[in-house]
DOSEVEX-264094 format. One line per field, with one value per residue (C-alpha): residue number from 1; x, y, z. Coordinates in nm, 2 decimals. Each point is the difference from the previous one (the first is absolute). Layout:
BEGIN
num <- NUM/... .
xx <- X/... .
yy <- Y/... .
zz <- Z/... .
% end
This chain:
BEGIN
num <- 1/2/3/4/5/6/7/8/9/10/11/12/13/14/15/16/17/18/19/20/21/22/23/24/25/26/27/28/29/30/31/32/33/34/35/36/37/38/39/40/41/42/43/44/45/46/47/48/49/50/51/52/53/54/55/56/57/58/59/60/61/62/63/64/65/66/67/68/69/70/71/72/73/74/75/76/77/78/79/80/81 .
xx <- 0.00/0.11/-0.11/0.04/-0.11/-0.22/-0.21/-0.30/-0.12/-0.20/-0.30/0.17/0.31/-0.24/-0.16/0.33/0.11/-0.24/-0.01/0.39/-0.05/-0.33/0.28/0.16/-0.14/0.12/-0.15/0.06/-0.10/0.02/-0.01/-0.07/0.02/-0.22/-0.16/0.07/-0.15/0.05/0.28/-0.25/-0.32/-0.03/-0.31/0.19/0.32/-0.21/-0.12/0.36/0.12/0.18/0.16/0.28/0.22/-0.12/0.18/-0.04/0.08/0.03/-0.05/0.31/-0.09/0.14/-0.20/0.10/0.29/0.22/0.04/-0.34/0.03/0.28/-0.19/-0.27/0.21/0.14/-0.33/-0.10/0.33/-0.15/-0.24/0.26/0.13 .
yy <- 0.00/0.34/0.31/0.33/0.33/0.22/0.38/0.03/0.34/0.06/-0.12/0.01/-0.18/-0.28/0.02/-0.04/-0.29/-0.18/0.01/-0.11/-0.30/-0.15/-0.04/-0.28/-0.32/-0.04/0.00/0.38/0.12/0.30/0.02/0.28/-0.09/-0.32/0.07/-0.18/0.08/-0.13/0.22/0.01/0.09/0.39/-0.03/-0.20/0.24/0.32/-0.21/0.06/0.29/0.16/0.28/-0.23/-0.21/-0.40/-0.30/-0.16/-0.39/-0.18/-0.37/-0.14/-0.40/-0.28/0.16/0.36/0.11/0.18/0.23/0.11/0.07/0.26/0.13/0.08/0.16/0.24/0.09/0.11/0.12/0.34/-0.07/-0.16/0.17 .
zz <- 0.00/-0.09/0.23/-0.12/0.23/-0.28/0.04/-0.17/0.10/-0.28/-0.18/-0.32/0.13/0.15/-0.38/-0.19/0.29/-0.07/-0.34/0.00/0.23/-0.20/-0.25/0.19/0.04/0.31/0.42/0.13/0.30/0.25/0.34/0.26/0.32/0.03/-0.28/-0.34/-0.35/-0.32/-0.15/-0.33/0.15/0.00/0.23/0.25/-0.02/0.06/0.34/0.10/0.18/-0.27/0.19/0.08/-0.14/-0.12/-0.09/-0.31/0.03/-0.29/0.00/-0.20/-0.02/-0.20/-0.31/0.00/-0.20/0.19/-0.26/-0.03/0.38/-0.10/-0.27/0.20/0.29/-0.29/-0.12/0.34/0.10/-0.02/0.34/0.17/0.37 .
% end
């Protein structure tokens, strides 16, 4: 698993995150606390609080290609803290 600390402070940014990650075919989620929402669900990410930072954790399994996992971590470099 790969964890990554991200800012999404606005609701554009949460628009353009989300549209990058439905690229992958790959498990994402963030976590807030306790709480854990799919990283590709732009209801369940606005459930977040948003004011702080959130860690994206992406499930790297037998079937993932590692460097799809590092193509994704560029696309989104720009949200990364």
């Amino acid at each position: 698993m790969r964890k990554v600390e991200i800012k999404l402070s606005l609701a554009e940014n949460v628009k353009t995150f989300v549209n990058t990650v439905n690229k992958y075919d790959f498990d994402m989620d963030l976590r807030a606390g306790r709480h854990v929402v799919d990283a590709k669900s732009i209801l369940g990410i606005f459930s977040l609080d948003l004011s702080r930072p959130i860690t994206l954790e992406v499930t790297d399994g037998d079937r993932v290609d590692q460097a799809m996992v590092d193509a994704l971590m560029e696309e989104i470099k720009p949200f990364i803290v």
